[in-house]
VODOZA-359765 format. One line per 5 residues: their letters; for each residue x, y, z of N, C-alpha, C. Coordinates in nm, 2 decimals, padded with zeros to 4 digits. Each point is the difference from the previous one (the first is absolute). Layout:
N
a	X:Y:Z:X:Y:Z:X:Y:Z  ...
***
This chain:
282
xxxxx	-03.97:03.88:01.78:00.11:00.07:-00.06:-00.03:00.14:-00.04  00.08:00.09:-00.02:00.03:00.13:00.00:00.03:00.08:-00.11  -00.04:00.05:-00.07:00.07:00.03:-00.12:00.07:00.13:00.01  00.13:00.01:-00.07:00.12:00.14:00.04:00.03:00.01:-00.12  00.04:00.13:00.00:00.15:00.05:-00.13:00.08:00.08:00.06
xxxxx	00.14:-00.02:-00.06:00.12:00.01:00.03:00.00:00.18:-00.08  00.06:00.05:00.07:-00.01:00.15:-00.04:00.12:-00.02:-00.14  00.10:-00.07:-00.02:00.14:-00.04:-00.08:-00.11:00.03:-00.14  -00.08:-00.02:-00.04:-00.03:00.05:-00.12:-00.05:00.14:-00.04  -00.02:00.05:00.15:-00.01:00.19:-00.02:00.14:00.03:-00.01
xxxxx	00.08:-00.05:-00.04:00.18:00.04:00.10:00.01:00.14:-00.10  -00.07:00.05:-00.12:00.06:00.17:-00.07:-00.12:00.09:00.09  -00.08:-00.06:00.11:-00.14:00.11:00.08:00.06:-00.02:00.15  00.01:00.14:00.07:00.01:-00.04:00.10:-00.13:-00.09:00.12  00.07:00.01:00.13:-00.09:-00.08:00.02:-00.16:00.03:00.05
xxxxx	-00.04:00.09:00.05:-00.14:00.11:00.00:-00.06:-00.11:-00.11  00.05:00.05:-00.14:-00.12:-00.03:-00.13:00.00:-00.13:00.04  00.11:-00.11:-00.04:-00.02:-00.13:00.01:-00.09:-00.08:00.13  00.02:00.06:00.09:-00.14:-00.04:00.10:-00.10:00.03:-00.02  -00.01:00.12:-00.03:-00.15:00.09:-00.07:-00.07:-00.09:-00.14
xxxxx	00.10:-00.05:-00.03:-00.03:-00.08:-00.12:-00.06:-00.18:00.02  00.12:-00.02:00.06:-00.03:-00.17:00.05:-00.15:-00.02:00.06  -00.02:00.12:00.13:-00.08:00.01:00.04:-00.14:-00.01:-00.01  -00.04:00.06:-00.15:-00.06:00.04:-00.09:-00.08:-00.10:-00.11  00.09:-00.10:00.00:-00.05:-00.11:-00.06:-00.01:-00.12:00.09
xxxxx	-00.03:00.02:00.11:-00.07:-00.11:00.11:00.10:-00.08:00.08  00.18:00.01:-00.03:00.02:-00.10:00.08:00.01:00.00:00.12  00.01:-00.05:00.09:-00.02:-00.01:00.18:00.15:00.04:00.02  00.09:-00.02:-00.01:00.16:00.03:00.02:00.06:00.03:-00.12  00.10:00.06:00.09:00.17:00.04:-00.09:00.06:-00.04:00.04
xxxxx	00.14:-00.03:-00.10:00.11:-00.04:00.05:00.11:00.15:-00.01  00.07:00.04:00.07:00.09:00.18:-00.05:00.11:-00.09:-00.08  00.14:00.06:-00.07:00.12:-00.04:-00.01:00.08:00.10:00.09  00.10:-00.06:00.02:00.08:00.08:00.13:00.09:00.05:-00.10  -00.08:00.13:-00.09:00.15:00.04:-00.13:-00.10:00.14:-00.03
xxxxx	00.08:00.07:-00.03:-00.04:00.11:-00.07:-00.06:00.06:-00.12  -00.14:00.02:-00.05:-00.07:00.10:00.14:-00.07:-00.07:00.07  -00.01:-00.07:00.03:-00.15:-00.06:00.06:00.08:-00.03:00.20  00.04:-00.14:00.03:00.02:00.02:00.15:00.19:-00.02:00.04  00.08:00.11:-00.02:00.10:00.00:00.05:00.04:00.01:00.13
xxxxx	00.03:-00.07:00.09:-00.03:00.06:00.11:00.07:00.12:00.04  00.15:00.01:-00.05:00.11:00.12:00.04:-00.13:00.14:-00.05  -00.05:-00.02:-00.11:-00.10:00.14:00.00:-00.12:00.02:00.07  -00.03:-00.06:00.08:-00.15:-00.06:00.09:00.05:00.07:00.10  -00.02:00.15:00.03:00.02:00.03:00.16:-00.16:00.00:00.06
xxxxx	-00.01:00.06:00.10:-00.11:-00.08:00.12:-00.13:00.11:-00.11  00.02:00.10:-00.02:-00.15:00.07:-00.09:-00.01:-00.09:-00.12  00.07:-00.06:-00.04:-00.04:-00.09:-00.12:00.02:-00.13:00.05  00.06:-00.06:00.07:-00.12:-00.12:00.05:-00.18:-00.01:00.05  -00.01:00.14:00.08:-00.08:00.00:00.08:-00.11:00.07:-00.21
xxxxx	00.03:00.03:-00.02:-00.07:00.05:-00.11:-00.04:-00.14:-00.15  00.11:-00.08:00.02:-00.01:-00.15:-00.09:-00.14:-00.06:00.10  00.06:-00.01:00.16:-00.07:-00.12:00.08:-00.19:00.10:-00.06  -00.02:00.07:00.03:-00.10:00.10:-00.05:-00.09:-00.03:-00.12  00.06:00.01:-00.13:-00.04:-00.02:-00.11:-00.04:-00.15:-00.02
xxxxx	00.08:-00.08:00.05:-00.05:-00.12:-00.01:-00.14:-00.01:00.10  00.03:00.01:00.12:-00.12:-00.01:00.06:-00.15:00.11:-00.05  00.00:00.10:-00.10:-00.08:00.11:-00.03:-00.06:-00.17:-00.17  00.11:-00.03:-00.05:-00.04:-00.08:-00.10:-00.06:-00.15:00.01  00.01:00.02:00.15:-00.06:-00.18:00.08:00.14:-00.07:-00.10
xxxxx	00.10:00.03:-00.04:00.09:-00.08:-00.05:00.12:-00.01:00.04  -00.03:-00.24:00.05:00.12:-00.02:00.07:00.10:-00.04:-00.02  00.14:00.06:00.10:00.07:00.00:-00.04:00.10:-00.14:00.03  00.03:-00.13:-00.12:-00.01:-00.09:00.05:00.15:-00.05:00.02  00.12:00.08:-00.06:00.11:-00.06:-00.04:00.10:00.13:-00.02
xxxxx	00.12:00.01:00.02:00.07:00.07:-00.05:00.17:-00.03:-00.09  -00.02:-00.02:-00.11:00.07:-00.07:-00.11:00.15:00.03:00.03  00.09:-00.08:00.00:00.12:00.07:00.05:00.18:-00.11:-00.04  -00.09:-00.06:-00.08:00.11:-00.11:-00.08:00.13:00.11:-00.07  -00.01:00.09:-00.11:00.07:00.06:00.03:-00.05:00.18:-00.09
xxxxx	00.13:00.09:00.13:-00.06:00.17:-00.06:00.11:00.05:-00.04  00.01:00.03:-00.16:00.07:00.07:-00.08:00.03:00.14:00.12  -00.05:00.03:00.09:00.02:00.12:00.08:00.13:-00.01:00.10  -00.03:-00.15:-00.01:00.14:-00.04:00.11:00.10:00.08:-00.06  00.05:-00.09:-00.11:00.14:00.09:-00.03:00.07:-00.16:-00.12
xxxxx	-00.06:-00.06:00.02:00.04:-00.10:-00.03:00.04:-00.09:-00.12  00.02:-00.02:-00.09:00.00:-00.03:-00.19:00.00:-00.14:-00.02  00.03:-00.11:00.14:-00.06:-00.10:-00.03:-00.12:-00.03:00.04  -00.09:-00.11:-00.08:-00.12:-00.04:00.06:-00.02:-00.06:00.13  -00.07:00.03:00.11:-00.05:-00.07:00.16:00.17:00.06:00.06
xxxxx	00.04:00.10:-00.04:00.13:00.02:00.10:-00.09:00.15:00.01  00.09:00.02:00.16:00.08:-00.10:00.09:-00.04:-00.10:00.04  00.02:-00.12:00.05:-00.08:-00.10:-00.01:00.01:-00.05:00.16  -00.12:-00.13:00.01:00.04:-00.07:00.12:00.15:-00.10:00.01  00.02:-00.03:-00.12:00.08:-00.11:-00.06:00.15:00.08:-00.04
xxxxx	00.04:00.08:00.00:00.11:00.06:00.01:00.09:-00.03:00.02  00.14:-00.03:-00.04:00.09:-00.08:00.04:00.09:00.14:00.12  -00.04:00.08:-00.01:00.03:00.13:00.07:-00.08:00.03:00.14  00.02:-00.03:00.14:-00.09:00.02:00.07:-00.01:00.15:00.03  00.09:00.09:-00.08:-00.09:00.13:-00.02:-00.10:00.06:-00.05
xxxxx	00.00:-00.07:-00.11:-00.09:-00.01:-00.11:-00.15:-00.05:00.04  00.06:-00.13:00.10:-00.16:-00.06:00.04:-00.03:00.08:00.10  00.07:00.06:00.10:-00.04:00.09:00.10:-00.08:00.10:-00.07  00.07:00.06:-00.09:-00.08:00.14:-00.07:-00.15:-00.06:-00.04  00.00:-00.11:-00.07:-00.14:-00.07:-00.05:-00.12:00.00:00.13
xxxxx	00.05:-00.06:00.09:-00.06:-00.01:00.10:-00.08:00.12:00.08  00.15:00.08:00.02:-00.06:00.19:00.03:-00.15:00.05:-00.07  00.05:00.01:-00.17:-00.11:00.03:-00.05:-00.10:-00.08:-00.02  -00.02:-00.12:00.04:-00.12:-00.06:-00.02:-00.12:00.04:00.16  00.11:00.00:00.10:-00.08:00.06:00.12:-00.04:00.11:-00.01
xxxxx	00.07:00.13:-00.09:-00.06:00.11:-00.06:-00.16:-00.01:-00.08  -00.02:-00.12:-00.05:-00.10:00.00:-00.05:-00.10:-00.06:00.09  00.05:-00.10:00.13:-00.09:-00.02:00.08:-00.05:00.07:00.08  00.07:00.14:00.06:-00.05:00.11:00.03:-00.07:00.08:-00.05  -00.03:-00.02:-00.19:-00.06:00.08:-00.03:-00.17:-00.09:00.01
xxxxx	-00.01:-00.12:-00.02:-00.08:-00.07:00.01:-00.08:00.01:00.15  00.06:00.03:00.07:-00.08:00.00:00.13:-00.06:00.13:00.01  00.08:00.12:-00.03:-00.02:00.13:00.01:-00.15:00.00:-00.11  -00.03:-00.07:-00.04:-00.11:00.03:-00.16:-00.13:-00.12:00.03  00.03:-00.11:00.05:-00.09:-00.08:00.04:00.01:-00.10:-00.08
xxxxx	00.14:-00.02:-00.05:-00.02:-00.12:-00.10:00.07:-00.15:00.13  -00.06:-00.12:-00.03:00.05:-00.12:00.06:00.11:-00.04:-00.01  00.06:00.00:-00.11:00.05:-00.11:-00.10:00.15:00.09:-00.08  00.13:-00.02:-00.03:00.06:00.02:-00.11:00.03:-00.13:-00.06  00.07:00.04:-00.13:00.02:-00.09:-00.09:00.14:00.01:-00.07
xxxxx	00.09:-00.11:00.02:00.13:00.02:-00.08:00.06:-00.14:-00.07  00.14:00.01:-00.05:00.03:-00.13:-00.02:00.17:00.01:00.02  00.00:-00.17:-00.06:00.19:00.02:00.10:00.10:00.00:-00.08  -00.02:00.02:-00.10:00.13:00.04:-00.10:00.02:-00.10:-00.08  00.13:00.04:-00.10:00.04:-00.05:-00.15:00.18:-00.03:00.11
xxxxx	00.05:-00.13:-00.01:00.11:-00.04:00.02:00.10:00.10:-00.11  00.01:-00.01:-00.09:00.08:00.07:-00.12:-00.02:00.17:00.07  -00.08:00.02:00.02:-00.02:00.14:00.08:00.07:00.07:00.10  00.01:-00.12:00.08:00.06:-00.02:00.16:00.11:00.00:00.01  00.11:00.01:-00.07:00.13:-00.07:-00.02:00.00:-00.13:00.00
xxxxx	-00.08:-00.09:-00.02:00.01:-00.18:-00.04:00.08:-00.04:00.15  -00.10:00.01:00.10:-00.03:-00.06:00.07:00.00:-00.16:00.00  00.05:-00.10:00.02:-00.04:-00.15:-00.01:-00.15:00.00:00.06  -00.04:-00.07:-00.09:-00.14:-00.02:00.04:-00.03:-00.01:00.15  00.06:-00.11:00.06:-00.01:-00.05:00.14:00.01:00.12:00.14
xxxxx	00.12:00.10:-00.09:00.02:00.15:00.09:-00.16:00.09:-00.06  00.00:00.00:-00.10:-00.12:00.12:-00.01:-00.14:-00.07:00.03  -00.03:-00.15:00.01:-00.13:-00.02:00.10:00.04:00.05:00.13  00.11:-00.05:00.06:00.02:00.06:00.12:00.00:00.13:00.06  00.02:00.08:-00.08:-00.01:00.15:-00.03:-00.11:00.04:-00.01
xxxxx	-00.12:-00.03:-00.04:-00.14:00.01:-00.04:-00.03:-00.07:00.14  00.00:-00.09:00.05:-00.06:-00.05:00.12:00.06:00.07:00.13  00.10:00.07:00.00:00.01:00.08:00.15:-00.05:00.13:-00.04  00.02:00.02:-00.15:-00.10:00.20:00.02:-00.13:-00.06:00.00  -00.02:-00.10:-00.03:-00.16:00.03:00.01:-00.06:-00.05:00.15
xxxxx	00.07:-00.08:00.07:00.00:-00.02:00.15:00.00:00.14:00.11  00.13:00.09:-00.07:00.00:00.14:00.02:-00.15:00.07:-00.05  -00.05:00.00:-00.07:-00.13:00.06:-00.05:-00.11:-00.01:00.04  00.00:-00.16:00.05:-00.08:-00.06:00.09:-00.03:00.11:00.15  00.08:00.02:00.03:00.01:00.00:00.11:-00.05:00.16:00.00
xxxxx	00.09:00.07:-00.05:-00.09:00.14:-00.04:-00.18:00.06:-00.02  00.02:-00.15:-00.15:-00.19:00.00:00.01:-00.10:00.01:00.11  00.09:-00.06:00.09:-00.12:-00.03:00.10:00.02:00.10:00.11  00.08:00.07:-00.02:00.02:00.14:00.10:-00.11:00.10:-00.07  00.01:00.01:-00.14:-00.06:00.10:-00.07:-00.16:-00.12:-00.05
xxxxx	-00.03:-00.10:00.02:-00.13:-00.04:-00.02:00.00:00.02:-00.16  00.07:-00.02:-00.06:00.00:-00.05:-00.14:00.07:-00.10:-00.05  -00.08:-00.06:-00.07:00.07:-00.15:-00.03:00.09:00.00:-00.17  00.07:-00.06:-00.04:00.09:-00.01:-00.11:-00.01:-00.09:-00.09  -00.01:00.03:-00.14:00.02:-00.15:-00.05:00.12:00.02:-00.14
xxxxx	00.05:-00.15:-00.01:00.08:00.01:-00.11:-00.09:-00.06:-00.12  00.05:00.09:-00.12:-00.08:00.01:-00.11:00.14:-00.10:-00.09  -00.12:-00.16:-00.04:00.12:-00.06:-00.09:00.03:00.06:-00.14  00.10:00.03:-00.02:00.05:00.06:-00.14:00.09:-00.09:-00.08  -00.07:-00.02:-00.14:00.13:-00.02:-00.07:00.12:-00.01:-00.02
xxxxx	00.06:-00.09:-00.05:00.16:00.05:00.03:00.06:00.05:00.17  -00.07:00.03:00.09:00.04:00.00:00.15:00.05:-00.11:00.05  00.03:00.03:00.14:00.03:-00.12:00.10:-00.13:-00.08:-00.02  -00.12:00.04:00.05:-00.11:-00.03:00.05:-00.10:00.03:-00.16  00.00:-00.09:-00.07:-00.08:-00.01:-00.09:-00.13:-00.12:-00.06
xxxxx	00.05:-00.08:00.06:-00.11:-00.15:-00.03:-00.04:-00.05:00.10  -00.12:-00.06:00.01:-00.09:-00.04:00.10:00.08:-00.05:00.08  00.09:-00.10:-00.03:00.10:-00.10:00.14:00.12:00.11:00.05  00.00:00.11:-00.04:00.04:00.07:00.08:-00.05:00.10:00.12  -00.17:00.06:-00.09:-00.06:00.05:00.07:-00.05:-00.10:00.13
xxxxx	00.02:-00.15:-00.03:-00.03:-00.03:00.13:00.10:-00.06:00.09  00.14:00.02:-00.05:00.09:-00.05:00.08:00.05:00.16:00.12  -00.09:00.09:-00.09:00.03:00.14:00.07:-00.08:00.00:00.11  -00.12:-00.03:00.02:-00.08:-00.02:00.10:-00.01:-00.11:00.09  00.05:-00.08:-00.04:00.05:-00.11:00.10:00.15:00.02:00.09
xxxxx	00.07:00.09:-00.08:00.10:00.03:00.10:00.00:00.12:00.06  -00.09:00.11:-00.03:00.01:00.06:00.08:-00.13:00.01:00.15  -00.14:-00.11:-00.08:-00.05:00.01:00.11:-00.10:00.08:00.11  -00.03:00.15:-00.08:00.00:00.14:00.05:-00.15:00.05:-00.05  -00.10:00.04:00.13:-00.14:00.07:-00.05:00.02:00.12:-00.06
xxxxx	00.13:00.01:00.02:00.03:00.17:-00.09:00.04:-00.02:-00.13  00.07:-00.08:-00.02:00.07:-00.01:-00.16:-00.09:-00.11:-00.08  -00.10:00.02:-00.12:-00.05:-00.09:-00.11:00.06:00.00:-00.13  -00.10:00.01:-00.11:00.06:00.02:-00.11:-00.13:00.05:-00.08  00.06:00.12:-00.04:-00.09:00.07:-00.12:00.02:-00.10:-00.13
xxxxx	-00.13:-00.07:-00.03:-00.01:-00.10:-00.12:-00.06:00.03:-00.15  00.09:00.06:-00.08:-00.01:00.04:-00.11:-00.01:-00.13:-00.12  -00.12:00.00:-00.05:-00.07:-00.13:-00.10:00.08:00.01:-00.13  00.02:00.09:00.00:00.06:00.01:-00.17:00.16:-00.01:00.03  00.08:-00.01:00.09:00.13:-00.04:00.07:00.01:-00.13:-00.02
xxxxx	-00.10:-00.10:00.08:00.01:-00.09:00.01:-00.04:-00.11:-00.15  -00.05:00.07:-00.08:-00.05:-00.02:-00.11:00.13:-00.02:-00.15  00.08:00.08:00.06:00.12:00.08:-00.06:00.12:-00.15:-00.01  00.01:-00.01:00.17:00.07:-00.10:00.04:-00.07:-00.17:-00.06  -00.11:00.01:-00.06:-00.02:-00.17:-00.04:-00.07:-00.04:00.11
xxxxx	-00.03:00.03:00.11:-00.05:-00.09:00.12:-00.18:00.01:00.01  -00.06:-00.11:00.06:-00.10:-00.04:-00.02:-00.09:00.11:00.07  -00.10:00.08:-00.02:-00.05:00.11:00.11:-00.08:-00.04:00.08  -00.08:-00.12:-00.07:-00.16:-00.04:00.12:00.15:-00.10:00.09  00.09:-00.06:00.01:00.10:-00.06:00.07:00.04:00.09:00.08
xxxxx	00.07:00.10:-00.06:00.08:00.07:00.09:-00.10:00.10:00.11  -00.14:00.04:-00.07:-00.03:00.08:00.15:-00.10:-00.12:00.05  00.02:-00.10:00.00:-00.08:-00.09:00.10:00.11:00.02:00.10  00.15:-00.06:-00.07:00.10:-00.01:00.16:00.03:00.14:00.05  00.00:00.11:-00.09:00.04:00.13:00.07:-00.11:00.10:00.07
xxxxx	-00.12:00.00:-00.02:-00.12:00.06:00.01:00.02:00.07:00.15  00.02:-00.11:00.11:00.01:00.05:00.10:00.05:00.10:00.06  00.18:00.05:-00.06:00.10:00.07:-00.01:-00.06:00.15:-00.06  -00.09:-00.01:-00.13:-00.02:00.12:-00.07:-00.07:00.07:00.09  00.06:00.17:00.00:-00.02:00.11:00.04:-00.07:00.08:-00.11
xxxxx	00.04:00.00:-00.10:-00.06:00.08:-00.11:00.02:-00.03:-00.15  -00.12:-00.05:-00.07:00.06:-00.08:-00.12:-00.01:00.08:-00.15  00.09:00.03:-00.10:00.02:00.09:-00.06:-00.09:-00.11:-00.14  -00.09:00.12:-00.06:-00.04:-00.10:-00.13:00.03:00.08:-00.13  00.00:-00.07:-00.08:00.04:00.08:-00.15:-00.03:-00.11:-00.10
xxxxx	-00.02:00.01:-00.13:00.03:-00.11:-00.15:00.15:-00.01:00.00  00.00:-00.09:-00.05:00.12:-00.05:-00.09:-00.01:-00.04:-00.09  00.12:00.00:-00.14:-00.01:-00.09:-00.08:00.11:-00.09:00.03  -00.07:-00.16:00.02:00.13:-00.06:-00.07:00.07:-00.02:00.18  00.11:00.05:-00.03:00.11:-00.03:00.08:00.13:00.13:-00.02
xxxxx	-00.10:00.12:-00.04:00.04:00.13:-00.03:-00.01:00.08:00.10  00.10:00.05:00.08:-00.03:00.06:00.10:-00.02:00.16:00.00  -00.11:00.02:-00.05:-00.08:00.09:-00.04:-00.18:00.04:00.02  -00.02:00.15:00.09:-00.11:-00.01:00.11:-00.08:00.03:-00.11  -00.11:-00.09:-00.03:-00.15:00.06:-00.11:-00.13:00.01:00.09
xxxxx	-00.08:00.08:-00.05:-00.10:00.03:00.07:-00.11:-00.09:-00.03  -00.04:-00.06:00.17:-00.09:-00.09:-00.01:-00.12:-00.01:-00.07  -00.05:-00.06:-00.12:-00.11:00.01:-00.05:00.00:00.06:-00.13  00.14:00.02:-00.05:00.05:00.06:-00.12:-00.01:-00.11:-00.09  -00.01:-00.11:00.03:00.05:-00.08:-00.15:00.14:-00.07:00.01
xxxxx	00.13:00.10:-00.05:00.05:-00.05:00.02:00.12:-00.07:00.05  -00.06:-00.06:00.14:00.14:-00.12:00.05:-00.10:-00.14:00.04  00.07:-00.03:00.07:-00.06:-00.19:-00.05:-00.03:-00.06:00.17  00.02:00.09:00.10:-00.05:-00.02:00.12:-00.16:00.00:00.00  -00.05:-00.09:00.10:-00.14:-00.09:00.00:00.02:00.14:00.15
xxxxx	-00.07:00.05:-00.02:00.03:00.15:00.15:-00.14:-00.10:00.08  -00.12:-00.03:-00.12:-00.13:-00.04:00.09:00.06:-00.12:00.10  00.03:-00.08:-00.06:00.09:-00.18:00.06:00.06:00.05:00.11  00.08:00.10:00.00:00.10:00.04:00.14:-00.09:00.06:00.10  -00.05:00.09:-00.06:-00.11:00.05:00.11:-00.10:-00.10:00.11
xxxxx	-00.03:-00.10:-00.11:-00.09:-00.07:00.10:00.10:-00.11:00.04  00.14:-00.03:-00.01:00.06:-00.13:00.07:-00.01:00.10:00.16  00.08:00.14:-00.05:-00.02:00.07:00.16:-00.12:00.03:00.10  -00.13:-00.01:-00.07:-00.09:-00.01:00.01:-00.01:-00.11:00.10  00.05:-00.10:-00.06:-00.02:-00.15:00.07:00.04:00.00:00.12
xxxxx	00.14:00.02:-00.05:00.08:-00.03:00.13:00.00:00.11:00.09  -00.11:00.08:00.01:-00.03:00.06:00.10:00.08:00.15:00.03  00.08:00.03:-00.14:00.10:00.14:00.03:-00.16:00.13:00.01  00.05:00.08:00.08:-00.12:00.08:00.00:00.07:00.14:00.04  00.16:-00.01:-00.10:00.04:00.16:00.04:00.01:00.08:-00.09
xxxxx	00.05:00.08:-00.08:00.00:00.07:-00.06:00.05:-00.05:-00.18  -00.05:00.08:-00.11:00.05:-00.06:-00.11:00.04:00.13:-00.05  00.14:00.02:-00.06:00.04:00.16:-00.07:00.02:-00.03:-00.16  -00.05:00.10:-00.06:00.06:00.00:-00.14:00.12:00.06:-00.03  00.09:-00.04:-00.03:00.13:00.01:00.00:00.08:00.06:-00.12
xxxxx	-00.04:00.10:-00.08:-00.02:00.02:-00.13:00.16:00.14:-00.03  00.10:00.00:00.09:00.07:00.08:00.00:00.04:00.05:-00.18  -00.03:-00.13:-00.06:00.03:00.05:-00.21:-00.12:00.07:-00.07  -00.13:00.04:00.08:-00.06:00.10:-00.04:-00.02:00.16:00.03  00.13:00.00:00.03:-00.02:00.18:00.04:-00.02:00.10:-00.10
xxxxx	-00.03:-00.05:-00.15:-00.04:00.10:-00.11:-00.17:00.02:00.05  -00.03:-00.10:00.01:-00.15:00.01:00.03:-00.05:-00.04:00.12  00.04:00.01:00.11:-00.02:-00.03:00.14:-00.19:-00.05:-00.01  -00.08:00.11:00.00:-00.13:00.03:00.00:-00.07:-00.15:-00.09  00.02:-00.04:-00.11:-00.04:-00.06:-00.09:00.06:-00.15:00.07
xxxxx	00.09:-00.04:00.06:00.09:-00.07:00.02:-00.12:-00.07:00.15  -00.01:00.12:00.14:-00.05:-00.01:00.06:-00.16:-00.05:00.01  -00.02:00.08:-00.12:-00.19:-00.03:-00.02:00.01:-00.14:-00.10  00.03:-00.02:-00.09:-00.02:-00.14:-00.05:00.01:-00.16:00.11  00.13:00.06:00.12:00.02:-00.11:00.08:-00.08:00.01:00.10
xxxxx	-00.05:00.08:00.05:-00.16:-00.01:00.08:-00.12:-00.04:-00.07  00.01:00.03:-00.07:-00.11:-00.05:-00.11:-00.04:-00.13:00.00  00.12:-00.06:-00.06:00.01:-00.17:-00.02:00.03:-00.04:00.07  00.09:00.02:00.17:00.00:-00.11:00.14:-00.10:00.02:00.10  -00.04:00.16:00.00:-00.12:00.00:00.11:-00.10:-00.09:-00.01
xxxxx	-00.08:-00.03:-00.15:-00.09:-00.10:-00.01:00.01:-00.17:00.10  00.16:-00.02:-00.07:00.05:-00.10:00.00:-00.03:00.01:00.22  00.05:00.05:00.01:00.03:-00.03:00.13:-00.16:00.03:00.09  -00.06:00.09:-00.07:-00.13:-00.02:00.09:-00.07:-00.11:-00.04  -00.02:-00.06:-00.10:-00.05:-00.14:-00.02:00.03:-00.08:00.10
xx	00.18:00.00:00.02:00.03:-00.12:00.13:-00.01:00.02:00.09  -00.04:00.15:00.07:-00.08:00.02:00.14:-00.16:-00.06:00.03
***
């Protein structure tokens, strides 16, 4: 396993410092957000791709994911809109546009991988459930198919309150769609949120994860704390090594987008306390 941080907690530094920074306290990867300042693509012309792909490679720091659930830059005032789930197929069209916007920026920079999720029904115009899975399963069939033109692969990130939020969905998502291109970015403190069992759920989902997001929680508060702070009530060592087990050997991000007063402090405490952890189980 791999240890990353998600730039979402530099989100008041542009992006230069925040890699300069991540970089700096040892982890192997980043994750960018596809939002401003850090990786928009509409502001990414080819001297600042070619200048991002650069810095990363001058910092040996890889670039593992590109966050893209949702960008206040869109235009947008609901949450995950425009969405895949839309009861508007303009709406999902436009979703779709910009999410290949960001798959382009991902190829142009050397990243694998983006990361999104499929929307809030209440968001969508209320969709009947049965229309907005269906809705979610042909853009992302459409996405599919793109990824593999552009050699980056996709994952849906389960969210709260979303279509796609609890384990038996994350795995009803991957069984119907079936696809080396589309997984699921697996966020611990999500699933934690939702009541579901974790050493359970990444035994059946393990396979599917693309990139797994870690953080504390308290409780059943859906709220990002920094690993090794005290306090939330996630066992981070227990999860580590069930993935351990079961043989996950991809990438792990800290996911901390509620510390951007102290990005720095936030970053070095959570290397601190999981690098140990994780070189032990190597």
């Amino acid at each position: 396993m791999k240890l990353c941080f998600n730039t979402s907690a530099y989100g008041w530094h542009d992006l230069d410092y925040a890699l300069e920074q991540i970089a700096g306290y040892g982890y192997w990867g980043v994750e960018l957000m596809a939002e401003r300042p850090h990786a928009f693509p509409a502001d990414f012309d080819e001297a600042r791709r070619a200048h991002t792909k650069k810095k990363l490679e001058d910092l040996n720091l890889h670039p593992v994911s590109i966050l893209s659930s949702h960008c206040d830059a869109w235009g947008y005032s609901k949450m995950f809109e425009p969405s895949f789930i839309n009861k508007d197929p303009k709406i999902r069209a436009e979703r779709i546009r910009l999410t290949k916007e960001v798959i382009d920026l991902a190829a142009d920079i050397g990243c694998p991988h983006i990361q999104t999720a499929a929307g809030i029904i209440a968001n969508a115009g209320f969709p009947l459930p049965k229309a907005a899975w269906s809705n979610l399963i042909g853009s992302m069939e459409e996405m599919a198919d793109y990824c593999k033109s552009k050699n980056v692969r996709l994952s849906i990130e389960a969210e709260p309150a979303t279509l796609v939020e609890s384990t038996i969905d994350m795995a009803r998502l991957m069984k119907d769609l079936n696809s080396p291109w589309i997984g699921l970015t697996y966020d611990v403190g999500h699933v934690a949120v939702l009541g579901d069992d974790l050493v359970k759920s990444i035994d059946l989902l393990h396979e599917h994860i693309f990139n797994l997001h870690i953080e504390d929680i308290c409780g059943r508060t859906h709220l990002h704390l920094i690993p090794g702070e005290g306090l939330g009530t996630l066992n981070l060592e227990r999860i580590l090594k069930e993935l351990h087990e079961v043989g996950y050997e991809g990438t792990v991000t800290c996911d901390l987008y509620s510390q951007v007063e102290d990005p720095n402090y936030a970053a070095k405490k959570s290397y601190e306390y999981l690098a140990p952890i994780m070189d032990a189980l190597r």
